[in-house]
N, C-alpha and C positions, 0 to 999 in steps of 0.2 A: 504493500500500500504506500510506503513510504517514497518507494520509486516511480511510482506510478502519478504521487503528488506532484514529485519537482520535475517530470516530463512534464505533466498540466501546466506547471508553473511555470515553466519558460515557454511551453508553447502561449502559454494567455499571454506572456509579455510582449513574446515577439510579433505578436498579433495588434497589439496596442500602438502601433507608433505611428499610425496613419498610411499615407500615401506612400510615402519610401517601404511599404513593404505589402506593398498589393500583391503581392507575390505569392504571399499566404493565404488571402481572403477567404478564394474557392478550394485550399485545402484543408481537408476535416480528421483526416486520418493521420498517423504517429509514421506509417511506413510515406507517408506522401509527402511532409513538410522536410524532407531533408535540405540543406541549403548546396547549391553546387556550382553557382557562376558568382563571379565576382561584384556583381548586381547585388547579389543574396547574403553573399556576405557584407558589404558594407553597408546594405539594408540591417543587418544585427546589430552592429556597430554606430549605427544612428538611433536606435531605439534609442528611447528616452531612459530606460533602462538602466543605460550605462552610465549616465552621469545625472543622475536622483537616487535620492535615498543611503547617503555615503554614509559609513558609520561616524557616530557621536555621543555615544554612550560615556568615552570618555570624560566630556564636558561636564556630565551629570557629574562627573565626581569632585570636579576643580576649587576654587576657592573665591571662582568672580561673582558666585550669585547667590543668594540662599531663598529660603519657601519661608514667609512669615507663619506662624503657630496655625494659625485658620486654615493656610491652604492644605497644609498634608493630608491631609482626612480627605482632598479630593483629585491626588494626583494617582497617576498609576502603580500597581504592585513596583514594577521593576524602577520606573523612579525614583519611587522611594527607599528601596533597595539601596539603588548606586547613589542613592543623598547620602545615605547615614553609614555607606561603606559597610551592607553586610555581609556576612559570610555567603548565606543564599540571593543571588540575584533576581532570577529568573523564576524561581515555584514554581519551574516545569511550565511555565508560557516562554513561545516563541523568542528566542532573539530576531528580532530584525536586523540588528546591526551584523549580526555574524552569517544571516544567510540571505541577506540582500546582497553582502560582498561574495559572498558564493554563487549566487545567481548572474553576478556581473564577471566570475572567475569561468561558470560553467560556459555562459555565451561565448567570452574570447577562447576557450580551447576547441570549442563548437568551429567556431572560423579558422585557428591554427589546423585542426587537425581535417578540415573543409579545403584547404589549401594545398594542402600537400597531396590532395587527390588531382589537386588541376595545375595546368601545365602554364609555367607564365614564359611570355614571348619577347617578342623585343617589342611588340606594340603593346603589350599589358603591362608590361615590368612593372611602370610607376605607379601604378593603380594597385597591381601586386603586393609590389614592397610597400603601401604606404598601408594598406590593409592589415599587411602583419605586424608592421608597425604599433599600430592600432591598438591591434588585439594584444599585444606584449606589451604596451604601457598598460590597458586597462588593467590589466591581470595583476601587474608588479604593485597599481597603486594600491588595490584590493589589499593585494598581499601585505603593501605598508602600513594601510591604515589596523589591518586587521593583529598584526603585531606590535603593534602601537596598546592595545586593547590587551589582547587575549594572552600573552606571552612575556618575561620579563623584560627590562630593557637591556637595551645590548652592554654587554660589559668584556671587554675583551679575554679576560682572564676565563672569567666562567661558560663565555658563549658557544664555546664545542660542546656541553652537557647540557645546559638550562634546552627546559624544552622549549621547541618555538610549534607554530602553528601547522596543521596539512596542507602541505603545498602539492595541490590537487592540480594535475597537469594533463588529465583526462576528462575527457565528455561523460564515461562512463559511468553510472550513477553506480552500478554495480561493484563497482572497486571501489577498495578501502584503502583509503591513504594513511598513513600514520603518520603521527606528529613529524615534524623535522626538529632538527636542533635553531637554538637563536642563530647560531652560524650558516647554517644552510638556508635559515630562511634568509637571510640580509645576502646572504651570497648571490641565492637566486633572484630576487630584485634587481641588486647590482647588474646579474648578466643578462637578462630581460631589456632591462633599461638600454642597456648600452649598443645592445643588439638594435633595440627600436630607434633610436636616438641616429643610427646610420642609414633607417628606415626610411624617415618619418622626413615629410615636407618640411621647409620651414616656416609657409604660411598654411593653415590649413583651410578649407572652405567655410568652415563655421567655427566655432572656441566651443562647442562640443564634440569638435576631435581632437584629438592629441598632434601635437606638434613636435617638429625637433626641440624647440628651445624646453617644450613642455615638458619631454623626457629630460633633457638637460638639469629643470627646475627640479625635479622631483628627485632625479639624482646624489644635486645638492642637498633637499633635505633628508635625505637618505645617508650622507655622510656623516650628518651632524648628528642625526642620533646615534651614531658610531663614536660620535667624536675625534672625526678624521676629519681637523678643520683646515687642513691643506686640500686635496679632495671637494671639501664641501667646498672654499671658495675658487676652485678650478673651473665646477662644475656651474656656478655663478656667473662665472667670465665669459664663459660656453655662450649660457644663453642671453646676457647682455649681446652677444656681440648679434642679437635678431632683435633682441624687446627689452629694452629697461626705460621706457616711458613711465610719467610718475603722474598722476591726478591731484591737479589742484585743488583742496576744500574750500577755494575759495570759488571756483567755478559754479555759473549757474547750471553746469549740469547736476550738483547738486542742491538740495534744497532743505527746509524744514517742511513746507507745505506737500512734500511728496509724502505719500503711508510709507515708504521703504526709504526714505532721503537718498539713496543712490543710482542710476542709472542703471537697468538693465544692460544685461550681455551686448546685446543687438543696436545697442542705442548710442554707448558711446566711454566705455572708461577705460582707458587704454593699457589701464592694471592688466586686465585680466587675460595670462597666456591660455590657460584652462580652464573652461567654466562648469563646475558639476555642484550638487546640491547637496546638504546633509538630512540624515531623517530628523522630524520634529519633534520636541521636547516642549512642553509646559516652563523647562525651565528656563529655556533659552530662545523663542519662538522671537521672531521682530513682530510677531501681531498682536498687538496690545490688548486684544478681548481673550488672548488664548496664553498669553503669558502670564502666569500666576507668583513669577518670582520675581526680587528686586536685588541690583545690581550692589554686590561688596561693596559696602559704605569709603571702606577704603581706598577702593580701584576709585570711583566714586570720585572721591574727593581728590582724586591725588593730580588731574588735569588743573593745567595751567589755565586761567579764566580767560586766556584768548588763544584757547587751544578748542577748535574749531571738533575733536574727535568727542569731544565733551557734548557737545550742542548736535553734531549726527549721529553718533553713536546709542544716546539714549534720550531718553525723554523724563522729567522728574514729575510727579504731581503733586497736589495742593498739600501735598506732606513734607516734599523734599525730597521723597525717597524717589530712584531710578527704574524704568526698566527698559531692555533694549529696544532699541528701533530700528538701528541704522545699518543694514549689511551688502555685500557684494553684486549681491542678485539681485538688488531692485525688489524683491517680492517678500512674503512671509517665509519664504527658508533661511537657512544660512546659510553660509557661502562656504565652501568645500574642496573648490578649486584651486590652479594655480593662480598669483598676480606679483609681479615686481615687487610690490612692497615688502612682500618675504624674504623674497633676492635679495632687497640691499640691507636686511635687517642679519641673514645667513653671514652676508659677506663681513659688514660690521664686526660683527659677533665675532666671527673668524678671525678677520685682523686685528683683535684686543687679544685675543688669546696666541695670537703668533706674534706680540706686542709690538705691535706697527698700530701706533693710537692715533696717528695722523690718518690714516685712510680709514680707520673704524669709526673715527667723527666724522671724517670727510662724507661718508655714507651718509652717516645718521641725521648730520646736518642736511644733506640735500633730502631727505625724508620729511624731515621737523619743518623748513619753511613750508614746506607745501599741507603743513597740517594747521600748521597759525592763520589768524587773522593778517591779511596782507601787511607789513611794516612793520608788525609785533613784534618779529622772533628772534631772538639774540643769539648767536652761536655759541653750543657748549663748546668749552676750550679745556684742552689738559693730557699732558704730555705722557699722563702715567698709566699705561695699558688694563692695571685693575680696576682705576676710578672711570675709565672708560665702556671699561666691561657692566659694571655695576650701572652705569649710564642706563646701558645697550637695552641689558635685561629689563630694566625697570620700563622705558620704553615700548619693548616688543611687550609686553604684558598686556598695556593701553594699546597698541598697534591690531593686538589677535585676541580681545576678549572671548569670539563668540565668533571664531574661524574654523570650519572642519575639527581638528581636537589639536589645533597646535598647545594651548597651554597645559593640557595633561601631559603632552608628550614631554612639552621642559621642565613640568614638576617632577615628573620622574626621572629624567635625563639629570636634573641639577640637582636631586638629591644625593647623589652619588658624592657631591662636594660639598662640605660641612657650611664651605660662607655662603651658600645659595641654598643650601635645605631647610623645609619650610615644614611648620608640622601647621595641618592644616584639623577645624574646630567644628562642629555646631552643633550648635545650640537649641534646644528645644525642649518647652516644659520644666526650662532650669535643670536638665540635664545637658550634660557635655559628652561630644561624641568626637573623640577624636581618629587621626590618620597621622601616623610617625612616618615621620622620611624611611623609605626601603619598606615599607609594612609589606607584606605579603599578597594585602589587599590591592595596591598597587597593579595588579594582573585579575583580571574580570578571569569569571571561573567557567569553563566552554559549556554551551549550553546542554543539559543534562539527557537529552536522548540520542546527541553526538555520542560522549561516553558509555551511555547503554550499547547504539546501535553496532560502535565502529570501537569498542573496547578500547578508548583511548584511556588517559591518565588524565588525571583531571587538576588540575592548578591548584597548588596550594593556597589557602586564603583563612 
């Protein structure tokens, strides 16, 4: 039965995505939808599919937002699970976040292993290679975000044992992967990537395909949670050398009078290399009737009052208290994607810790004028690679409140470092709920009829 679902389940998907896949309409049967011309497969590859519904589970755990007392009694089991960091997440209900990024791992190997059935020419080639391209980022980011989540963070010492996620590289529901190690997993990312990256156009037709620079970006942030910050800012270089445009927040393409204060994809912000969606949370939603949580008093406060990410980012009410508004996608998601702003915050980052403080401000500062009110903004100055670093971080914290799960990914990444580990709190009913830097809970526990099904090992927590 269980196989029989997720054939349903991708056949409904691939069914979903409109015109680009009429191809399917008039077929009703499992032996007749197979995909076999190059039409068909980047018909899969445009579904909407692949870039909605990214995981974000992370987010629930972080430190930018919390549930006032009234709201928990009406948010989800698993919600409030990853709020109070319990041991059980899930009570045996579905993750989304773990088999929406399998749903978008199963399509790409559907097309990878669709490919290698047809023969490419000297007139198909680029249509060819840009497909498999494609389909070898989707899969790598899957894979990224998914060990972001499900698996420790990388630590070089322990990373040949710690377990990492199934890095499933077949269609076939019927085969059981086993876990890999955190070394295999980031390995295979790595060689996915780099393979796509020689693929992959450098403009693509739409910012919901993947690009050269795109696998380049993600590269980068693939480094950094190795913390191989030579690498991460190589991988930087790469893709500046296609896209590092920066959006003005002084621009009237944004606004306060928009519901999303940002510019969709299609319309104009020349951030965005990649543009994909995260699933919705109550606690992180940009639509104000559906968001029940209010933004860390201290994230909060901590904008400069002609810092412009203060006034789009969230919205305060007759209380004072915050909640978000303002994200990538112009719409009630959040943003999941690649965009520059990441770039020069990797590359900063990078150059504080390879103590070259001159180009880790030089970054940051061309960041920050474009985030002030036009004539405000003063440049931070300082020679010394730690007070720079401390800058950087403090910075990207306000820069990715409520981005795909970047700030899970650096509470975990930075606690590994005593001056950056945070023990994170809350509060509820005058109880205290804490989460210690390295807790165990740090690694979401895989969802419980994986374990059953596929006799995995199940994450310490």
């Amino acid at each position: 039965m269980k196989q029989r679902f997720i054939y349903l389940f991708i056949l409904i998907a691939l069914a979903s995505c409109g015109k680009q896949n009429e191809w399917l309409d008039a077929k009703r049967k499992l032996q007749d939808v197979e995909p076999k011309s190059l039409k068909d497969f980047q018909a899969i590859l445009d579904n909407s599919t692949m870039f909605t519904n990214y995981p974000t589970i992370g987010l629930n755990g972080t430190d930018n937002y919390y549930y006032p007392n009234e709201s928990i009694n009406y948010i989800s089991t698993v919600e409030k699970n990853a709020y109070f960091w319990n041991k059980d997440i899930f009570e045996g209900q579905i993750s989304y976040d773990y088999y929406s990024s399998y749903l978008i791992i199963g399509n790409a190997n559907i097309v990878l292993e669709g490919l290698g059935k047809v023969e490419s020419t000297t007139a198909t080639a680029s249509e060819y290679n840009s497909i498999m391209g494609q389909a070898l980022f989707f899969r790598s980011f899957m894979f990224y975000e998914l060990a972001n989540a499900f698996c420790k963070p990388f630590d070089k010492i322990t990373a040949a044992t710690d377990l990492g996620i199934c890095i499933r590289t077949k269609s076939d529901v019927n085969y059981i992967e086993p876990r890999s190690t955190v070394a295999q997993t980031y390995d295979r990312i790595i060689r996915d990537l780099k393979q796509a990256a020689l693929l992959l156009p450098i403009t693509p037709m739409y910012k919901t395909r993947p690009s050269k620079p795109a696998a380049f970006a993600l590269l980068s942030k693939t480094y950094l949670q190795m913390n191989d910050f030579i690498d991460a800012k190589k991988y930087v270089d790469s893709a500046f050398a296609y896209s590092s445009s920066l959006i003005d927040f002084n621009s009237s393409a944004i606004s306060s009078s928009r519901p999303y204060r940002f510019p969709d994809f299609s319309t104009g912000n020349p951030e965005i290399i990649f543009y994909a969606t995260g699933l919705a949370s109550t606690a992180f939603t940009p639509n104000e009737m559906s968001n029940m949580a209010y933004v860390d008093t201290s994230l909060y406060s901590s904008y400069d009052k002609n810092d412009l990410r203060n006034q789009y980012f969230y919205s305060a009410d007759v209380t004072g208290y915050a909640k978000f508004r303002g994200t990538y996608t112009g719409t009630d998601r959040i943003f999941s994607g690649l965009a520059t702003n990441e770039l020069y915050f990797i590359r900063s980052e990078c150059n504080a810790r390879l103590s070259n403080a001159a180009a880790a401000i030089d970054d940051l500062n061309k960041i920050l004028v474009n985030r002030f009110v036009t004539g405000t903004y003063r440049n931070f100055i300082t020679n010394d690679p730690y007070t720079a670093l401390v800058k950087i971080l403090e910075e990207r914290r306000k820069e990715f409140p409520f981005t795909g799960q970047i700030r899970w990914a650096d509470l975990r990444r930075l606690n590994k470092e005593p001056a950056f580990a945070k023990m994170l709190t809350r509060l509820y009913k005058n109880v205290i709920y804490p989460l210690r830097p390295n807790d165990p809970k740090y690694v979401y526990p895989f969802p419980q009829s994986e374990i059953d099904l596929a006799g995995l090992k199940q994450n310490e927590r």
